[in-house]
C-alpha positions as a printed Julia matrix, in Angstrom:
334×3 Matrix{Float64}:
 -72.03  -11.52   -2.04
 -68.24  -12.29   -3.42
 -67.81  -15.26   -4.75
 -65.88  -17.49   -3.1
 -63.29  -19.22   -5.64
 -61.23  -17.47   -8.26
 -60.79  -19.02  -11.97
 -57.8   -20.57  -10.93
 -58.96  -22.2    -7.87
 -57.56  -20.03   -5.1
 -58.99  -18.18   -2.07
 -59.77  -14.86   -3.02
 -58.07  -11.72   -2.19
 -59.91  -10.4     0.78
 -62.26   -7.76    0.53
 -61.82   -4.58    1.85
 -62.58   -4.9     5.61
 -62.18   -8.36    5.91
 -59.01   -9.98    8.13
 -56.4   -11.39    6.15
 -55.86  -15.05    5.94
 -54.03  -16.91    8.28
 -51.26  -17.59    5.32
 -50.76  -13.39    4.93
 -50.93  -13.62    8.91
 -47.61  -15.43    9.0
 -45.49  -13.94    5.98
 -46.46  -10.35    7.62
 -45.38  -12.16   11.23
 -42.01  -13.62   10.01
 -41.33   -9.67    7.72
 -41.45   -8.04   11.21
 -38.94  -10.59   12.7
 -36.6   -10.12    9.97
 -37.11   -6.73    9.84
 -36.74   -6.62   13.66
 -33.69   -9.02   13.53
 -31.78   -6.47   11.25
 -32.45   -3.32   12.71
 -31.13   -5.29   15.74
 -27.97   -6.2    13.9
 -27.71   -2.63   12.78
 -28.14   -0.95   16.31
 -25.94   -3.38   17.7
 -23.08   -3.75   15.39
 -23.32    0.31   15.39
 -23.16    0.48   19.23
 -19.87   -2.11   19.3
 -18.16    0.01   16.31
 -18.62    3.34   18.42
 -17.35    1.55   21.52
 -14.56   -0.36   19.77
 -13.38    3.19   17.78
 -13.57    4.79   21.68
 -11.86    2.16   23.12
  -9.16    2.0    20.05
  -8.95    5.34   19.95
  -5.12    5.67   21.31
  -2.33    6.36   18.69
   1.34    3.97   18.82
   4.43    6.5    19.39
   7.24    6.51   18.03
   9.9     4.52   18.36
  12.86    6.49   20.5
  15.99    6.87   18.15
  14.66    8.06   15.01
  16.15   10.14   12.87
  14.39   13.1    10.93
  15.36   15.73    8.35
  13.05   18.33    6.82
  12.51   16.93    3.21
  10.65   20.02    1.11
   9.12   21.04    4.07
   8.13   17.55    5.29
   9.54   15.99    8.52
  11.06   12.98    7.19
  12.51    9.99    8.44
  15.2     8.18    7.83
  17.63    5.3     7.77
  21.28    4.96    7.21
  23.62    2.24    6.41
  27.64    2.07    5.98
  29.64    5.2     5.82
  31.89    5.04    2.73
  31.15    4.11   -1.1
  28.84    5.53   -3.19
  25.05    6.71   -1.99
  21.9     4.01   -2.56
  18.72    5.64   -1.98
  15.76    3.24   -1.46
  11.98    4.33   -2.1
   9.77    1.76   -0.12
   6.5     1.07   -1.88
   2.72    1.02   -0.84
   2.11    0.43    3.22
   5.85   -0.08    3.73
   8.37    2.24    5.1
  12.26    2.51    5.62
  12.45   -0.33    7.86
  11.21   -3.02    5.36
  14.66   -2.2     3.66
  16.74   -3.72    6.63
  18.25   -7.01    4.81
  19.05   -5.77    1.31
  20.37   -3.12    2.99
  22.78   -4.05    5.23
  24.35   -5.86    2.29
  24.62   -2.72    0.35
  26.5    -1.32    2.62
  29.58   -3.39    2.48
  30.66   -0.73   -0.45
  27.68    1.98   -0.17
  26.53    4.79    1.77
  22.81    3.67    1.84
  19.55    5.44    2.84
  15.95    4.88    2.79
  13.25    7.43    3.83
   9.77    6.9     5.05
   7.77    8.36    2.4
   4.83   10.95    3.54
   1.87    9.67    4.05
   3.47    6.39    5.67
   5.75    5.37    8.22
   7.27    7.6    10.89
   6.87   10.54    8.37
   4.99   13.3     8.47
   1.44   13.37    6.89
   1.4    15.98    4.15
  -1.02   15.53    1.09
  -1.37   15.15   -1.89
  -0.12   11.7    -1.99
   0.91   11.45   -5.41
   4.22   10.46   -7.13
   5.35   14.25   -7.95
   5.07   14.97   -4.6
   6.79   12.38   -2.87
   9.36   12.78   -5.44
   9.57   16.19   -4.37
   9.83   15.14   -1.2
  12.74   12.5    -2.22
  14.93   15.13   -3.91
  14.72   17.52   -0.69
  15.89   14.04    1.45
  18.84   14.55   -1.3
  19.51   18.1    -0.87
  19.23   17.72    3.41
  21.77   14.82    2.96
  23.9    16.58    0.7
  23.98   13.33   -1.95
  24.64   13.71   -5.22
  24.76   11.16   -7.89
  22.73    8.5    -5.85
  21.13    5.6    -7.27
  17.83    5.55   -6.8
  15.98    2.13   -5.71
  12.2     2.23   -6.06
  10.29   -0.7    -4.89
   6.73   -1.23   -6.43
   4.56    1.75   -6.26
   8.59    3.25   -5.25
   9.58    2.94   -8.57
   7.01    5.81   -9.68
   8.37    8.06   -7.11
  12.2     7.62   -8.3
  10.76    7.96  -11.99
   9.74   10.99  -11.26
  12.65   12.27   -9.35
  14.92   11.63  -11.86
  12.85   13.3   -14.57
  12.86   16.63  -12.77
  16.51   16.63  -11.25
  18.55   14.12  -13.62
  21.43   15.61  -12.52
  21.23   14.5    -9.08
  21.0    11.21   -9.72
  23.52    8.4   -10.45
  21.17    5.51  -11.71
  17.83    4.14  -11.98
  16.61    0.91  -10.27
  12.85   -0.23  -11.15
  12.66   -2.91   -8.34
   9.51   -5.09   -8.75
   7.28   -1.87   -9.79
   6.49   -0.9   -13.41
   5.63    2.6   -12.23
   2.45    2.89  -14.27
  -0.54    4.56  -12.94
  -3.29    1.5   -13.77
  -5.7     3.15  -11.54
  -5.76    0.51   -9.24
  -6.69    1.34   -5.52
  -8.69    4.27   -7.29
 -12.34    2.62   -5.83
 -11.29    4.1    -2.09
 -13.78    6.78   -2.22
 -16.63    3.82   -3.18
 -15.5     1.79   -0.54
 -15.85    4.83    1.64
 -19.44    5.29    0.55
 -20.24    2.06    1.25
 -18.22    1.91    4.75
 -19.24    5.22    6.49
 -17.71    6.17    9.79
 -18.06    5.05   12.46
 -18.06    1.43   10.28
 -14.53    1.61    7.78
 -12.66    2.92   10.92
 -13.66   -0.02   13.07
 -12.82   -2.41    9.63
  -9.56   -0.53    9.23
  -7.97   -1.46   13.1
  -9.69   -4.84   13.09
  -7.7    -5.72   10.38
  -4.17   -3.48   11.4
  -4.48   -4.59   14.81
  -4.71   -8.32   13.83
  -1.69  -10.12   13.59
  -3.12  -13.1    11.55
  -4.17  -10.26    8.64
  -0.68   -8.98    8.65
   1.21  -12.37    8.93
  -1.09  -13.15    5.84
  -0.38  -10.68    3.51
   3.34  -10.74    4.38
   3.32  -14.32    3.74
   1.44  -14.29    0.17
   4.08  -11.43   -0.79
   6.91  -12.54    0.71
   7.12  -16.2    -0.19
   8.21  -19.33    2.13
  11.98  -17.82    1.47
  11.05  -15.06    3.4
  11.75  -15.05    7.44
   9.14  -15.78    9.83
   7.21  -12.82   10.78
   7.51  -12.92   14.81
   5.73  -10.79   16.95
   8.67   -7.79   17.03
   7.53   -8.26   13.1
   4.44   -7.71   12.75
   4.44   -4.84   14.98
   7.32   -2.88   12.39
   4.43   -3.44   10.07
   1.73   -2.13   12.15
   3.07    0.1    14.46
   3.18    3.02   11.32
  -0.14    2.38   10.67
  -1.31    3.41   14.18
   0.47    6.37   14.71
  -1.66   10.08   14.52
  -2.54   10.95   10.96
  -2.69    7.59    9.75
  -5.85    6.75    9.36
  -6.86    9.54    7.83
  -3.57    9.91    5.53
  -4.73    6.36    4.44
  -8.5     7.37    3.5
  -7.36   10.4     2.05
  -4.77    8.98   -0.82
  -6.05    8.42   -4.74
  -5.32    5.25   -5.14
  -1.81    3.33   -6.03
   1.04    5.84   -7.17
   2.48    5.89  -10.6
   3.14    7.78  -13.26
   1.49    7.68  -16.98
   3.31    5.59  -19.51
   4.35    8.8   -21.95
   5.93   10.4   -18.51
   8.04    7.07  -17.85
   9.0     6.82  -21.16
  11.03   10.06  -21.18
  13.01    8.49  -18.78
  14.92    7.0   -22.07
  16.67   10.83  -22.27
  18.05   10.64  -19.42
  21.13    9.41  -19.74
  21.88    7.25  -16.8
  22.21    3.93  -15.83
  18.57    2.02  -15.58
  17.84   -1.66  -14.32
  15.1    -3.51  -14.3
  14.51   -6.36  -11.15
  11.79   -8.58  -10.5
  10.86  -11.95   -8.95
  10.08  -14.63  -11.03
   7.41  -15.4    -8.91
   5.73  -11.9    -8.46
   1.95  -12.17   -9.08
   0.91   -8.31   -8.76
   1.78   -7.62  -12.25
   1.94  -10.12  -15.67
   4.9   -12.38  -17.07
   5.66   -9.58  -19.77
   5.63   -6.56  -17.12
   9.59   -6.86  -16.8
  10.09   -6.72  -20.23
   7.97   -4.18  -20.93
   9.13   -1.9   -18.26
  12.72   -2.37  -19.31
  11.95   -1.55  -23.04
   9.13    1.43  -21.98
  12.28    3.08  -19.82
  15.29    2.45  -21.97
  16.83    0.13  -19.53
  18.58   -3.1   -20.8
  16.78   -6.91  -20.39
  15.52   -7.08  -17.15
  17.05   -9.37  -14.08
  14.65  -11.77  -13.15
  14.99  -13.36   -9.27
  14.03  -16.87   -9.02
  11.37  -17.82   -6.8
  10.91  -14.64   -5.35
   7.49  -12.69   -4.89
   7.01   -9.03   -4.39
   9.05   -8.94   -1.8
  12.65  -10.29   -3.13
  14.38   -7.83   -1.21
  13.46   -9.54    2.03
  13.03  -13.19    0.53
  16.32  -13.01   -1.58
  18.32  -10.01   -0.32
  21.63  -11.75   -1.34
  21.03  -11.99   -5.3
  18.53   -8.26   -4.92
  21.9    -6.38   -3.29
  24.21   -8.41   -6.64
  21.92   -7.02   -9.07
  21.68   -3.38   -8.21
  25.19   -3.21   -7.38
  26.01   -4.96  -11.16
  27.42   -2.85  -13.86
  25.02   -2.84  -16.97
């Protein structure tokens, strides 16, 4: 016969045969609810992310009145402003397009001929990998050659600034001047944990995620707002649908999951941009939290370009908070 109290005073582990306790009874009772509960959750949450995908499943058109070029082979879109003065070309940066350029724009064109492009893989665009800054800066240069503009100064905002970099490295002839516009151009390798996130988030899941958030005007009207700043406009309705209607159009999604994380170039590359011999600036908010206090400065001296011009108050997005003192400093001789 077992005995019937271990050393330290417990009930023995039953013997083979034997039922378990009623304490065992429970803990194995409440692992098959839990275990239930979740496979529940799973079944459900992957029956409402097929039927939310179906139901979602519609792409956004495009607006009527666009106009296109072909841009290396891309169908491009673009935007123009004024009809005399000099050309502006501005390069819109991550998940914006050519119509986030609308109020810096319009006062460039008092004395410019001014033009932004959706580049590929956003906006009205056509979707045409890789998504990197050599070839959107391909892409750039054949918006040049379609619009016949030579000498153009070349605005790059944020991840923009890359793409203009690396334009004007391979065709400094065909371009008038250099603005960095809150973007140091850099390739940090930030955004580069996509592919994790879309281990983690298989389909039918990081679809569903993906228009939850684009199709939610709170999410948009929150980002805006943390970039933008309180000087910034209120994002109405017509608003937040220029931001999100690009993002629902076919190829999107799939552009999107597809791209290597944020665009840039590598700091030897930028710094050859001190032989070529054209006018550089360097323009940020005071106020811009997606990079450091020294990134100005450091972009100005890693480029050649003289001190930079520093916007007060303004976020990432000074062109639409501040588009006044933005249009005075690109426009300023060196």
């Amino acid at each position: 016969m077992s005995e019937q109290v271990t050393e330290a005073g417990e009930a023995p582990a039953a013997e083979p045969g034997e039922k378990p306790g009623p304490k065992r009874r429970r803990l194995r009772k409440w692992a098959l609810r839990v275990f239930a509960g979740v496979l529940v959750l799973i079944v459900a949450g992957t029956l409402f992310s097929f039927g939310y995908n179906a139901a979602t499943a519609g792409r956004a058109g495009e607006p009527a009145g666009l106009r296109f070029v072909s841009a290396d082979g891309i169908r491009t879109r673009y935007k123009q402003w004024g009809t005399t003065g000099p050309p502006i070309v501005l390069v819109h940066g991550f998940a914006e397009s050519a119509d986030t350029w609308d109020r810096v724009a319009g006062v460039l064109a008092a004395d410019h001929r001014v033009y932004a492009l959706d580049l590929t893989g956003w906006g009205y665009s056509q979707r045409r990998g890789p998504y990197d800054a050599e070839h959107e800066a391909a892409q750039l240069l054949g918006l040049l050659d379609a619009l016949h503009l030579d000498r153009a100064t070349l605005v790059g905002h944020s991840t923009g600034a890359a793409v203009a970099a690396a334009a004007a490295l391979r065709a400094p002839d065909r371009v008038g001047g250099l603005v960095f516009l809150d973007g140091d151009g850099l390739n940090t390798g930030a955004g580069a944990g996509a592919d994790d996130l879309k281990s983690v988030f298989p389909n039918p899941y990081r679809t569903t995620l993906l228009r939850l958030a684009v199709r939610s005007d709170w999410v948009i009207r929150q980002i805006y707002g943390s970039q933008c700043g309180p000087a910034c406009p209120r994002l109405d309705r017509a608003g937040v649908r220029q931001w999100r209607r690009p993002l629902q159009v076919a190829g999107a999604e799939d552009a999107l999951w597809s791209m290597k994380g944020i665009v840039g170039l590598p700091a030897a590359r930028l710094a050859a941009l001190t032989r070529v011999k054209v006018p550089k600036k360097v323009i940020f908010g005071t106020d811009d939290d997606v990079f450091s206090r020294s990134s100005p400065y450091d972009t100005a001296k890693l480029i050649g370009a003289p001190a930079p011009t520093l916007i007060p108050g303004a976020r990432h997005l000074s062109f639409v908070s501040h588009p006044g003192q933005v249009a005075a400093a690109i426009m300023r001789n060196p």
